[in-house]
Backbone and ligand atoms as CSV (ligand in chain L), in Angstrom:
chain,resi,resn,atom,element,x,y,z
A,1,UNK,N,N,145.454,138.007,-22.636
A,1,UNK,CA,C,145.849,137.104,-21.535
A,1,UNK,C,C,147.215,136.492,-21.866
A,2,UNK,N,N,148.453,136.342,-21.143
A,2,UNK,CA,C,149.628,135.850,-21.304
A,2,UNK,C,C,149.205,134.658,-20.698
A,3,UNK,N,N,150.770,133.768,-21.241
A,3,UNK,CA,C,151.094,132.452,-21.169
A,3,UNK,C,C,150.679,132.023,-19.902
A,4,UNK,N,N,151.070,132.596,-18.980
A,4,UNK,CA,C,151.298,132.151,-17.586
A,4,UNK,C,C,149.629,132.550,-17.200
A,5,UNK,N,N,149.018,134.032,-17.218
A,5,UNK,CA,C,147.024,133.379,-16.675
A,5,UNK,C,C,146.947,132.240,-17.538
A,6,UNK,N,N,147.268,131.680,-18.487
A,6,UNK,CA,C,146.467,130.670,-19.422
A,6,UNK,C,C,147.250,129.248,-18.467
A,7,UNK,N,N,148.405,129.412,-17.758
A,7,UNK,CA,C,148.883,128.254,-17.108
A,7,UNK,C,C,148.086,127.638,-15.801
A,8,UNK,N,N,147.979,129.197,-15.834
A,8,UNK,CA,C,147.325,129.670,-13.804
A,8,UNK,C,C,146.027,128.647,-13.990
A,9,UNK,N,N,145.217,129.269,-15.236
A,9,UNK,CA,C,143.838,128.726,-15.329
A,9,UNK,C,C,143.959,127.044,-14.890
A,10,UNK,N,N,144.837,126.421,-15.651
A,10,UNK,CA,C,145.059,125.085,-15.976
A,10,UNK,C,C,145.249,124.635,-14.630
A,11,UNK,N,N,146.228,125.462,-13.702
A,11,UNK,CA,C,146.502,124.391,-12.859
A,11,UNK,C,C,146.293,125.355,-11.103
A,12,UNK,N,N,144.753,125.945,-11.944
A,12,UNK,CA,C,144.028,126.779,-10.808
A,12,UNK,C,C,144.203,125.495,-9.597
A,13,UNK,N,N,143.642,124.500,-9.369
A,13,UNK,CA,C,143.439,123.606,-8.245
A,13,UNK,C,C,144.373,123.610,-8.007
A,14,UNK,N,N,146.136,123.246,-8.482
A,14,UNK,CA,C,147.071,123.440,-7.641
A,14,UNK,C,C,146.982,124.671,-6.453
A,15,UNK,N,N,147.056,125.735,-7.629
A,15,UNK,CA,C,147.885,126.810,-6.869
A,15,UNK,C,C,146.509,127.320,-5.822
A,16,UNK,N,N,145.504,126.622,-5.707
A,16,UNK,CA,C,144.454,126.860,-5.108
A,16,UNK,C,C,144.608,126.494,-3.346
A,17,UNK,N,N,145.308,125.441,-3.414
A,17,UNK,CA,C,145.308,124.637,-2.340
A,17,UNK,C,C,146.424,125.223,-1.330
A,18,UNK,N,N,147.012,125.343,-0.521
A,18,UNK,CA,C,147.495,125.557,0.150
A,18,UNK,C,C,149.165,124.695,-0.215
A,19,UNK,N,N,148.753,123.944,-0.633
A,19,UNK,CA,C,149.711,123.177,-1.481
A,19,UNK,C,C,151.021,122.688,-0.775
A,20,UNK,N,N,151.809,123.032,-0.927
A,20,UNK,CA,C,153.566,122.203,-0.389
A,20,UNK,C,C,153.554,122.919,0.729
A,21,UNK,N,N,153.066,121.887,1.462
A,21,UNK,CA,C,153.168,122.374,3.117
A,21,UNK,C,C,153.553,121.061,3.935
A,22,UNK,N,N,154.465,121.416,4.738
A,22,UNK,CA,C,154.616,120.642,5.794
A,22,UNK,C,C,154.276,121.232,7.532
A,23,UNK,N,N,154.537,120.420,8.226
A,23,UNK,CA,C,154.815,121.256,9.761
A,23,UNK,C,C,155.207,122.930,9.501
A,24,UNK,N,N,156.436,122.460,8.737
A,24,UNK,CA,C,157.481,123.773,8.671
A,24,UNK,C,C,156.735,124.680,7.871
A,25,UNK,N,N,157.397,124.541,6.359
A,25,UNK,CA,C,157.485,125.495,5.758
A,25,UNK,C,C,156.247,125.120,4.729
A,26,UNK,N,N,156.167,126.537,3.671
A,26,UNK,CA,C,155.073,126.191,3.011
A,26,UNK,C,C,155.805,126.990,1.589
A,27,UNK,N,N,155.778,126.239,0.456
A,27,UNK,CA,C,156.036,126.245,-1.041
A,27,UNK,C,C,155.301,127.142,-1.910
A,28,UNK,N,N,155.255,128.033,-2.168
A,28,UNK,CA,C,154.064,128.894,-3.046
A,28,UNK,C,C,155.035,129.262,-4.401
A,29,UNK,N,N,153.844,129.311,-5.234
A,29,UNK,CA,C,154.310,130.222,-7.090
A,29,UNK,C,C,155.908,129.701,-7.410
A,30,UNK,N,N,155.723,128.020,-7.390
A,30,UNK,CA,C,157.203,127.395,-7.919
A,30,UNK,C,C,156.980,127.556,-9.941
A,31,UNK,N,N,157.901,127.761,-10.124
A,31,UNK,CA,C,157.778,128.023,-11.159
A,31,UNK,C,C,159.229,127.318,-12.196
A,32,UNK,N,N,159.364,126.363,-13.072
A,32,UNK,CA,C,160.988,126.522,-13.870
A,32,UNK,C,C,161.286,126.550,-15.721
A,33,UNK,N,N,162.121,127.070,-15.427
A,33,UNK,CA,C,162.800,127.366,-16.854
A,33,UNK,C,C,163.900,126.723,-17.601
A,34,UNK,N,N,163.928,126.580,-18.776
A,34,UNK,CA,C,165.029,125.757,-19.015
A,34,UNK,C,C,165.529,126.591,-20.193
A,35,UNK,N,N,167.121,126.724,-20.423
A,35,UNK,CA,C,167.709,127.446,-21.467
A,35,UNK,C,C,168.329,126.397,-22.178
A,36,UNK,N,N,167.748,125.064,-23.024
A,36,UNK,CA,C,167.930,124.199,-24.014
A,36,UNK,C,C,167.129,122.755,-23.358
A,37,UNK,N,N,167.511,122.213,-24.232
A,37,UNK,CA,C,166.825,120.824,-24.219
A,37,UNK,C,C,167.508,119.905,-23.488
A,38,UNK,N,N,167.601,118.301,-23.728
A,38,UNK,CA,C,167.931,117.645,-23.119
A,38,UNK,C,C,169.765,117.688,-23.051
A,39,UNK,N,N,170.505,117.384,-22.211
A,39,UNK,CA,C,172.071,117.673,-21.555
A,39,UNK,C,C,172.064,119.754,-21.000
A,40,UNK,N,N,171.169,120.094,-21.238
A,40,UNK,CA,C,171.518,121.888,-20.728
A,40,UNK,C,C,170.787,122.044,-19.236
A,41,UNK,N,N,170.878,123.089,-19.177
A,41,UNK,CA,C,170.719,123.497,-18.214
A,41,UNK,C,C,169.021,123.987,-17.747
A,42,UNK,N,N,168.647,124.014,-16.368
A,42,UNK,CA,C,167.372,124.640,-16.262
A,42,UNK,C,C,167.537,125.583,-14.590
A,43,UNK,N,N,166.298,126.258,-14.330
A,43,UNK,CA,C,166.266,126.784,-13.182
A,43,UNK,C,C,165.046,126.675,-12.274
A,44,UNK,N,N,165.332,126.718,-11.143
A,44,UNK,CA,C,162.860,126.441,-10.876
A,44,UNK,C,C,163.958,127.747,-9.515
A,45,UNK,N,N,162.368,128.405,-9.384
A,45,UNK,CA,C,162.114,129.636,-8.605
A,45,UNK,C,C,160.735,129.166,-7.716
A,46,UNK,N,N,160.744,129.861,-6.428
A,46,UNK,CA,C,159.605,129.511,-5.655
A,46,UNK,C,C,159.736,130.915,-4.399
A,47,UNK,N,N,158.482,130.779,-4.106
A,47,UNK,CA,C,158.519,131.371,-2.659
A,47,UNK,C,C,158.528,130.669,-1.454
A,48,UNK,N,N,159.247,130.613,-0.443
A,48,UNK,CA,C,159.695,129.511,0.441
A,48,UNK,C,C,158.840,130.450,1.700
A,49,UNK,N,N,157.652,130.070,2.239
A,49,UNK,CA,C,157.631,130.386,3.678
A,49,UNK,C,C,158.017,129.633,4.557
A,50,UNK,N,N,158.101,130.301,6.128
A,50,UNK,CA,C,158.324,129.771,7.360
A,50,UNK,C,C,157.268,130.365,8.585
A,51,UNK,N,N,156.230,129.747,8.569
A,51,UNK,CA,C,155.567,130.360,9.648
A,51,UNK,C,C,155.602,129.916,11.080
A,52,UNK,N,N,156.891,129.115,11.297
A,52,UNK,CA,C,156.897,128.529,12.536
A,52,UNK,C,C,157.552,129.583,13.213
A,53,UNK,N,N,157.463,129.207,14.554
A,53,UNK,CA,C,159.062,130.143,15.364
A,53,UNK,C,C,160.658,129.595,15.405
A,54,UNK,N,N,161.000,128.348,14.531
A,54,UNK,CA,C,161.894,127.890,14.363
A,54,UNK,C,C,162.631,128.361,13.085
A,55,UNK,N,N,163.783,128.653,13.410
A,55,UNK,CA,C,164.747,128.902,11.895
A,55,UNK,C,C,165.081,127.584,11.120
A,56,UNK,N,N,164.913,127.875,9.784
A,56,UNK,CA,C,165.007,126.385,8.920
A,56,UNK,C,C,166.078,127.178,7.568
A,57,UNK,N,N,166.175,125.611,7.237
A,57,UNK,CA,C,167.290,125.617,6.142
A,57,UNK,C,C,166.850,125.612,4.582
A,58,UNK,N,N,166.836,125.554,3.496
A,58,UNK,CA,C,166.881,124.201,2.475
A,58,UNK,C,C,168.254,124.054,2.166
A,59,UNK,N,N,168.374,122.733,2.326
A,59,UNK,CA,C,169.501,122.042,2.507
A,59,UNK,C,C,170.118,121.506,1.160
A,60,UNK,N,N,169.091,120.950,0.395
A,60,UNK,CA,C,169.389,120.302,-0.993
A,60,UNK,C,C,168.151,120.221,-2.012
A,61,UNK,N,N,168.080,119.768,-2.879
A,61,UNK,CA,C,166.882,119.768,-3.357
A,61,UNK,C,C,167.319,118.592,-4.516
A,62,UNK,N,N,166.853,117.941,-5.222
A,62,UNK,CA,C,166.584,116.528,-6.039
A,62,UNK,C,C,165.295,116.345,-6.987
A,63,UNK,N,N,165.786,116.433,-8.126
A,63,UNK,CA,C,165.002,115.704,-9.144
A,63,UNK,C,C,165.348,114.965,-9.858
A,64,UNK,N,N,164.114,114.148,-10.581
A,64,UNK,CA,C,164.916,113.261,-11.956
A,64,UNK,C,C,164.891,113.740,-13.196
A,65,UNK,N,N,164.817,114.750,-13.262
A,65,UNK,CA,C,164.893,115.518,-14.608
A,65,UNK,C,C,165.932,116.436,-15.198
A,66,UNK,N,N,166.831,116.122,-14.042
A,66,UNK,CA,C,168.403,116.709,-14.082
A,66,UNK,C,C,169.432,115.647,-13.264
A,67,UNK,N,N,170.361,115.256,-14.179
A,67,UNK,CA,C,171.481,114.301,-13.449
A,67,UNK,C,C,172.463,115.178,-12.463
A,68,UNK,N,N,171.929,116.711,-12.048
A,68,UNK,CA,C,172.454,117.337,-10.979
A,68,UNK,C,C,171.807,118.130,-10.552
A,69,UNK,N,N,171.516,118.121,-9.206
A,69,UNK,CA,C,170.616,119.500,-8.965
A,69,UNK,C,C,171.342,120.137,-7.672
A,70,UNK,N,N,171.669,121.807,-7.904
A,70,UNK,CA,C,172.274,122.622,-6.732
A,70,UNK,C,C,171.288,123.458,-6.477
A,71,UNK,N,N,172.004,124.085,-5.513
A,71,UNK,CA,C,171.480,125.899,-5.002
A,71,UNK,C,C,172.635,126.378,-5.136
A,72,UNK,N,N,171.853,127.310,-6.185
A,72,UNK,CA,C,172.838,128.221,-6.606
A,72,UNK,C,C,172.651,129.721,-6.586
A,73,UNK,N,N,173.412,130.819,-6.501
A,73,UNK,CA,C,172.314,132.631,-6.126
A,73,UNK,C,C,173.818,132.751,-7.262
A,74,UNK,N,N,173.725,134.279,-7.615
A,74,UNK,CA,C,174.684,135.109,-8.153
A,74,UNK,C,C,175.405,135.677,-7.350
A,75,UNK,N,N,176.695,136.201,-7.611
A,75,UNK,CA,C,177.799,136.925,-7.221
A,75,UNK,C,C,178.210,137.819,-8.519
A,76,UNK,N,N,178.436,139.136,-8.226
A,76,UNK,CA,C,179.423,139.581,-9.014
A,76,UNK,C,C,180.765,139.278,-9.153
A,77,UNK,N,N,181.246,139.337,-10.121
A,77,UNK,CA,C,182.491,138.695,-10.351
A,77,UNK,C,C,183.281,139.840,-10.684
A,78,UNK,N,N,184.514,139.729,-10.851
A,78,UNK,CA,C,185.097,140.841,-10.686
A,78,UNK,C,C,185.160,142.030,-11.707
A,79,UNK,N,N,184.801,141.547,-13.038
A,79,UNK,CA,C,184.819,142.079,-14.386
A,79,UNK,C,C,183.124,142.987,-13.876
A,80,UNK,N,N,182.001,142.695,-12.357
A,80,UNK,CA,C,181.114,143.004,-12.009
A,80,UNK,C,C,180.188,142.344,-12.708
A,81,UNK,N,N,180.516,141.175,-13.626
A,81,UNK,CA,C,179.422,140.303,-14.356
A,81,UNK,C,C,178.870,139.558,-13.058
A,82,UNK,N,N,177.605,139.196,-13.156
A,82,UNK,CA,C,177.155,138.307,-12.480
A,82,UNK,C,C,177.577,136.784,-13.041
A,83,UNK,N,N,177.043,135.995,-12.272
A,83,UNK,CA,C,177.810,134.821,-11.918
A,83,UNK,C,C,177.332,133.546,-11.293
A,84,UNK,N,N,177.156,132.526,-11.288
A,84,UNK,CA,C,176.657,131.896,-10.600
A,84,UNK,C,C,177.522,130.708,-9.783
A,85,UNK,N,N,177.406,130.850,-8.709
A,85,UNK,CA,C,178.219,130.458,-7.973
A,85,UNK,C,C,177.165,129.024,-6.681
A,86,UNK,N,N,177.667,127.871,-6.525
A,86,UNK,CA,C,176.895,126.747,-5.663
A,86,UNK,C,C,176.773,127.320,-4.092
A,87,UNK,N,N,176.188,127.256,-3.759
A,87,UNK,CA,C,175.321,127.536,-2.392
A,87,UNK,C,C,175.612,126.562,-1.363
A,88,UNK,N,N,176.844,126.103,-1.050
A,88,UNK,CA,C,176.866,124.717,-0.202
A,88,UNK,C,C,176.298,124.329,0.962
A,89,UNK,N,N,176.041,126.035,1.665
A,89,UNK,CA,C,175.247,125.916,3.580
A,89,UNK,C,C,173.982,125.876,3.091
A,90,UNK,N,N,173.686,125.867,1.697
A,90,UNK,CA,C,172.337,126.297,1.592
A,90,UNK,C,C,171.806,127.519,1.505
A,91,UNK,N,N,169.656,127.700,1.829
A,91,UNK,CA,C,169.391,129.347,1.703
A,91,UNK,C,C,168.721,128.848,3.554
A,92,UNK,N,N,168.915,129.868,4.024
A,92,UNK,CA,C,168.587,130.517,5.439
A,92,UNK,C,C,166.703,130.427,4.908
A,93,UNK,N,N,166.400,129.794,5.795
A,93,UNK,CA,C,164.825,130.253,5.989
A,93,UNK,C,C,164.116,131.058,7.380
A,94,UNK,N,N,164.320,132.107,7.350
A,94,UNK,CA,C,164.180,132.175,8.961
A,94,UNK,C,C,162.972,132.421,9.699
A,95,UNK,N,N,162.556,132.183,10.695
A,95,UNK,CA,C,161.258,131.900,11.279
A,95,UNK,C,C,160.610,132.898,11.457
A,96,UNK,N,N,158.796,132.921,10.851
A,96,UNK,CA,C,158.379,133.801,10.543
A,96,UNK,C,C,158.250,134.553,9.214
A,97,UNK,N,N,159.638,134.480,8.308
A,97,UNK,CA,C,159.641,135.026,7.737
A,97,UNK,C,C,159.484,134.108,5.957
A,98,UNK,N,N,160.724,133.736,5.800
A,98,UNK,CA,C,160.897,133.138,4.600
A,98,UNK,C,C,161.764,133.146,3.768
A,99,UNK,N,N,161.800,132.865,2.278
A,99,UNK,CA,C,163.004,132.993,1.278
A,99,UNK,C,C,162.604,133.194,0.364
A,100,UNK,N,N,162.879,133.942,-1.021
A,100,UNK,CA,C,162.562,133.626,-2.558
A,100,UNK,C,C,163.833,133.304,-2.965
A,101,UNK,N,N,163.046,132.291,-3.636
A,101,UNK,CA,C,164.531,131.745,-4.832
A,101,UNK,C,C,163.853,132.847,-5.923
A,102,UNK,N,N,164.679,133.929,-6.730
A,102,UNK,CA,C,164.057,134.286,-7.751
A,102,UNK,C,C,164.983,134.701,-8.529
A,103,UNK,N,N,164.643,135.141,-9.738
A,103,UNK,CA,C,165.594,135.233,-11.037
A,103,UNK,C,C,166.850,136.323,-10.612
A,104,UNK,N,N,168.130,136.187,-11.022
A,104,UNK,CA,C,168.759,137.321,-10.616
A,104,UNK,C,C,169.486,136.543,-8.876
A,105,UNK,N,N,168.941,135.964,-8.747
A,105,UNK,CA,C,169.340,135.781,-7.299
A,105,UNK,C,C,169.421,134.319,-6.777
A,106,UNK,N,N,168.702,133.961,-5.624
A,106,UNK,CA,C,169.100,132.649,-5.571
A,106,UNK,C,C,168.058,131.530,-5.941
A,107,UNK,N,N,168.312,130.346,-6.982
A,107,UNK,CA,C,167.679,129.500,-6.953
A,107,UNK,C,C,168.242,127.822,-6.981
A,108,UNK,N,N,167.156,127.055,-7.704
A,108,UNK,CA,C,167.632,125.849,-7.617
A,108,UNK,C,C,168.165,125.410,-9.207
A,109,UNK,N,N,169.118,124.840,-9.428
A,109,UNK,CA,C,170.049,124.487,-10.301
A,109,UNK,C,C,169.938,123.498,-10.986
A,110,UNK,N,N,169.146,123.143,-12.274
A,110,UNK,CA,C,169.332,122.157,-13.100
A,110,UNK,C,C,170.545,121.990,-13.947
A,111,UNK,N,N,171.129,120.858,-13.968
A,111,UNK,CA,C,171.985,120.850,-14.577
A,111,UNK,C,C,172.213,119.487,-15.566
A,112,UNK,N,N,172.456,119.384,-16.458
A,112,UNK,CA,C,172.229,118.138,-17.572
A,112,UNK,C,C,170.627,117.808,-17.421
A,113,UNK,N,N,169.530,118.240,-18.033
A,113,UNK,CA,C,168.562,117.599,-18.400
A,113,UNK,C,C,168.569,116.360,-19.129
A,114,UNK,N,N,167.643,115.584,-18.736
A,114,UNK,CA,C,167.017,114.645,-18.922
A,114,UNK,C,C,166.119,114.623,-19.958
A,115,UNK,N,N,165.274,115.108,-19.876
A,115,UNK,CA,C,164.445,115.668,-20.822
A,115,UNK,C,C,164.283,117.599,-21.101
A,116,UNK,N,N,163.928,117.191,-22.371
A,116,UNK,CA,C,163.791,118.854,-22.366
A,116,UNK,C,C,162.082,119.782,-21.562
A,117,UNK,N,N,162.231,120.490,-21.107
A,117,UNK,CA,C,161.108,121.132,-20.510
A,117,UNK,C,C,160.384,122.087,-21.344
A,118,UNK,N,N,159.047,121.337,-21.783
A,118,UNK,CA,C,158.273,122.153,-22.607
A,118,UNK,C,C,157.023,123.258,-21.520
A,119,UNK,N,N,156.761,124.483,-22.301
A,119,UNK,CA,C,155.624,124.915,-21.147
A,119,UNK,C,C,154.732,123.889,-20.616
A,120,UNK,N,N,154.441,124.267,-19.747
A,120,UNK,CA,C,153.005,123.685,-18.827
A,120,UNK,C,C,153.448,122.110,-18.417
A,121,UNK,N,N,154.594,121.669,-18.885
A,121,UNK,CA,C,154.861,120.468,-18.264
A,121,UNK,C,C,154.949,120.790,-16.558
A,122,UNK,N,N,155.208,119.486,-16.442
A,122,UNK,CA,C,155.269,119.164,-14.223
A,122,UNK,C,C,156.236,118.979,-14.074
A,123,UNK,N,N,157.106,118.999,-13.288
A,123,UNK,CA,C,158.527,118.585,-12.966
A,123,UNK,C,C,157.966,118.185,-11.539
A,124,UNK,N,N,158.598,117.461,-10.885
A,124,UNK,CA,C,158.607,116.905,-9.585
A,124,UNK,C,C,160.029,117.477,-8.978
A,125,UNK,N,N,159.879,118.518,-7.704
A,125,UNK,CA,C,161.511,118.279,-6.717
A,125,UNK,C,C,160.887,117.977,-5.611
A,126,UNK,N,N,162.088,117.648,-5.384
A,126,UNK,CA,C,162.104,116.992,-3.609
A,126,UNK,C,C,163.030,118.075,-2.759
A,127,UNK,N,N,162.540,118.628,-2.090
A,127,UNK,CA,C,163.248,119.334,-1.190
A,127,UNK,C,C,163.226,119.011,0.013
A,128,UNK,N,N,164.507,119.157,0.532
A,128,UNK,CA,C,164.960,118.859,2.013
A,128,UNK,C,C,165.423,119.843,2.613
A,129,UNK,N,N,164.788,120.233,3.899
A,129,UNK,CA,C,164.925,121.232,4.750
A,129,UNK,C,C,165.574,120.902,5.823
A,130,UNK,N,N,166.535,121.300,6.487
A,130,UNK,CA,C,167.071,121.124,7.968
A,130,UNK,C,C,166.054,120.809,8.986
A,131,UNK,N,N,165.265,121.251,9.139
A,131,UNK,CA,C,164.318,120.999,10.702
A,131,UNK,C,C,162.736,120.647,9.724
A,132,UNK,N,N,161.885,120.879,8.892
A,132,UNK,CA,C,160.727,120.450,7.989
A,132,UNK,C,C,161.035,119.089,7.304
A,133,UNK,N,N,162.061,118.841,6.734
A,133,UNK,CA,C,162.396,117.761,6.319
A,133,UNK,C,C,162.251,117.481,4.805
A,134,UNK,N,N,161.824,116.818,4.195
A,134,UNK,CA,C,161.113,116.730,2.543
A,134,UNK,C,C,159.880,117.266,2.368
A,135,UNK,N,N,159.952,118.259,1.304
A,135,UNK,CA,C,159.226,118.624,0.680
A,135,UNK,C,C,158.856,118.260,-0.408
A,136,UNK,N,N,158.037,117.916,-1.256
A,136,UNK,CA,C,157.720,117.333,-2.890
A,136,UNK,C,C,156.907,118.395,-3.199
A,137,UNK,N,N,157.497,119.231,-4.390
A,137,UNK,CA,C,156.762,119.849,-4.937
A,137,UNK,C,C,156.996,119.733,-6.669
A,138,UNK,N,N,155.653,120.083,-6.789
A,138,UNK,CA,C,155.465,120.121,-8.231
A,138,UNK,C,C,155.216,121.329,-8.460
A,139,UNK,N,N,156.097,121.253,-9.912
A,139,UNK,CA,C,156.538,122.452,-10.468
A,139,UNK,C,C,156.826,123.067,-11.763
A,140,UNK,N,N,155.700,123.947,-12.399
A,140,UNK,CA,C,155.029,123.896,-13.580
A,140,UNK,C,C,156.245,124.727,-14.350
A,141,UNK,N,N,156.341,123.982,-15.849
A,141,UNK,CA,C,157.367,124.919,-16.202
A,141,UNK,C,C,156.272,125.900,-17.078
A,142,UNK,N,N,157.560,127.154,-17.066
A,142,UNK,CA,C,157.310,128.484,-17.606
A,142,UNK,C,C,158.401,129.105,-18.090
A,143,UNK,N,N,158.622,128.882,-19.385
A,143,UNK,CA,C,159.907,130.241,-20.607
A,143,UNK,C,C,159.361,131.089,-20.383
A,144,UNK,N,N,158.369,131.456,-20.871
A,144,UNK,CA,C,157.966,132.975,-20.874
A,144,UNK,C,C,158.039,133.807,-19.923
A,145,UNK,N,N,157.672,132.701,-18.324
A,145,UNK,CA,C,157.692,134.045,-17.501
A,145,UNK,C,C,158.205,134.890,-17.273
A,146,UNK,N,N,158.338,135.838,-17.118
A,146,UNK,CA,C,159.126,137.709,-16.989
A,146,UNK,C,C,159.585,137.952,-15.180
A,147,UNK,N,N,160.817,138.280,-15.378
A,147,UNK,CA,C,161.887,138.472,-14.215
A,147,UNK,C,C,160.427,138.953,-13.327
A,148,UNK,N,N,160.562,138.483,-12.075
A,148,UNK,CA,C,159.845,139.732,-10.616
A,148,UNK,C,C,160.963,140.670,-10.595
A,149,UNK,N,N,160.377,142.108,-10.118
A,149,UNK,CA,C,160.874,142.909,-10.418
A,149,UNK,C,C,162.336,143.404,-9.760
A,150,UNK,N,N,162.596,142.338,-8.947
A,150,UNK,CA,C,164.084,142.222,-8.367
A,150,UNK,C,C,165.198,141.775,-9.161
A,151,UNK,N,N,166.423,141.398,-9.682
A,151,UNK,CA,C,166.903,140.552,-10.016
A,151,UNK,C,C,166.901,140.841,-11.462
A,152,UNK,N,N,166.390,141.701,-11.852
A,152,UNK,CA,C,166.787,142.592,-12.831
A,152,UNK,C,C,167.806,143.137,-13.271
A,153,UNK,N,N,167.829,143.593,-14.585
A,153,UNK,CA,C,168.934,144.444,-15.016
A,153,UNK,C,C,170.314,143.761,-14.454
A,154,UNK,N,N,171.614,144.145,-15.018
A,154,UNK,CA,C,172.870,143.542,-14.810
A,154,UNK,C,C,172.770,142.162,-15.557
A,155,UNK,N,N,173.590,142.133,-16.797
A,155,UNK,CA,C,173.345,141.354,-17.345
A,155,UNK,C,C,174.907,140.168,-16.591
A,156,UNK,N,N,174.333,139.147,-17.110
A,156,UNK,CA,C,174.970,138.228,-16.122
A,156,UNK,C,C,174.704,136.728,-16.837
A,157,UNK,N,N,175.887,135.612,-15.876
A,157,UNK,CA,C,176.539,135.157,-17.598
A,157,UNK,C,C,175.620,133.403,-17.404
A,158,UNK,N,N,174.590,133.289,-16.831
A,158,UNK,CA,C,173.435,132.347,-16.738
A,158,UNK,C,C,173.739,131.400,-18.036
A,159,UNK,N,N,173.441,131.983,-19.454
A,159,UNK,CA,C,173.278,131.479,-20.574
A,159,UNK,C,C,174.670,130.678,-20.812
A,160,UNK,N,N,175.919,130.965,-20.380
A,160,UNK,CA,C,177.043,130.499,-20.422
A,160,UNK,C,C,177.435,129.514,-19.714
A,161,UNK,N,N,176.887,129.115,-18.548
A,161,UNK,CA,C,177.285,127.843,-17.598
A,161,UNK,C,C,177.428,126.439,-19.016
A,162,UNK,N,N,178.361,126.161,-19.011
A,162,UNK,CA,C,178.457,124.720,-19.089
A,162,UNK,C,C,177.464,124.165,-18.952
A,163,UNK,N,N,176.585,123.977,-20.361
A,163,UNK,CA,C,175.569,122.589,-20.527
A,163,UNK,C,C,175.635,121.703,-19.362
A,164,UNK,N,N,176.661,120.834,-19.554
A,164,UNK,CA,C,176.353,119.420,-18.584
A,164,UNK,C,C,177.856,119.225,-17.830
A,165,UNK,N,N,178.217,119.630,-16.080
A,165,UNK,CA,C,179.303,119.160,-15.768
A,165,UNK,C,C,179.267,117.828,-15.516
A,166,UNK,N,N,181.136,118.125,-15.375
A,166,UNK,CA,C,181.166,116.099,-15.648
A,166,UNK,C,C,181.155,115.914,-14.875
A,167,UNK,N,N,180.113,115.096,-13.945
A,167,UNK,CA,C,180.189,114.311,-12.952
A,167,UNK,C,C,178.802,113.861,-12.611
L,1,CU,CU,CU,172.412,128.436,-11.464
């Protein structure tokens, strides 16, 4: 049994429930990672549905466990390294359908921790959607977990961002 069934077990009643739902959208398999301790950097991944007939946004997202939090996806850069680049319109949620933030691609952006993120801890974000509004989800961390099978391969320069920008 890996890290993550032994997490699942733990926090079966979360992921049991229908969980981060609003009107709008609905939050499933949030998951985050952190590449150092307190001033570095972290990442949280989720599956974003939309089962309304309205197109929605996420607009921003907020925690206290980072003195910055973006949306951020990759770009190749010209050397064809990947890259991570801020997301300012946001990710498109579109109606019916949905979004993954996932490794390789687009997610949400810790930046200067607060504390360092050990497994199975909780993190709290707040997400804000264009037309759903705030979301609060909790969100179990996981190192170990292993890329979904997208977002793979192409190595890309994640580990290199600047610990903590100034501001
Ligand atoms: Cu990033």
């Amino acid at each position: 049994m890996n890290s993550f069934k032994m997490l699942c077990a733990a926090a079966a009643v979360i992921f049991a429930l229908p969980a981060f739902a609003n009107d709008g959208v609905q939050v499933s398999d949030p998951y985050a990672r952190s590449m150092g301790g307190i001033g570095a950097s972290g990442a949280i991944f989720m599956q974003i549905a939309n089962p309304t007939d309205t197109d929605d946004r996420l607009v921003s997202a907020a925690s206290d466990v980072a003195d910055k939090v973006g949306l951020h996806t990759h770009v190749a850069g010209a050397d064809g390294v990947m890259q991570m680049v801020e997301v300012s319109e946001g990710f498109p949620v579109p109606a019916q359908q949905g979004h993954s933030l996932q490794r390789g691609g687009d997610h949400i952006m810790l930046m200067g921790l607060t504390r360092a993120l050990k497994d199975g801890d909780m993190i709290t974000v707040t997400l804000t959607f264009e037309k759903a509004g705030e979301v609060v989800v909790e969100v179990p961390v996981d190192n170990a977990r292993k890329p979904d099978a997208m977002g793979m391969g192409m190595g890309h320069k994640h580990g290199n961002m600047p610990a903590a920008p100034s501001n």
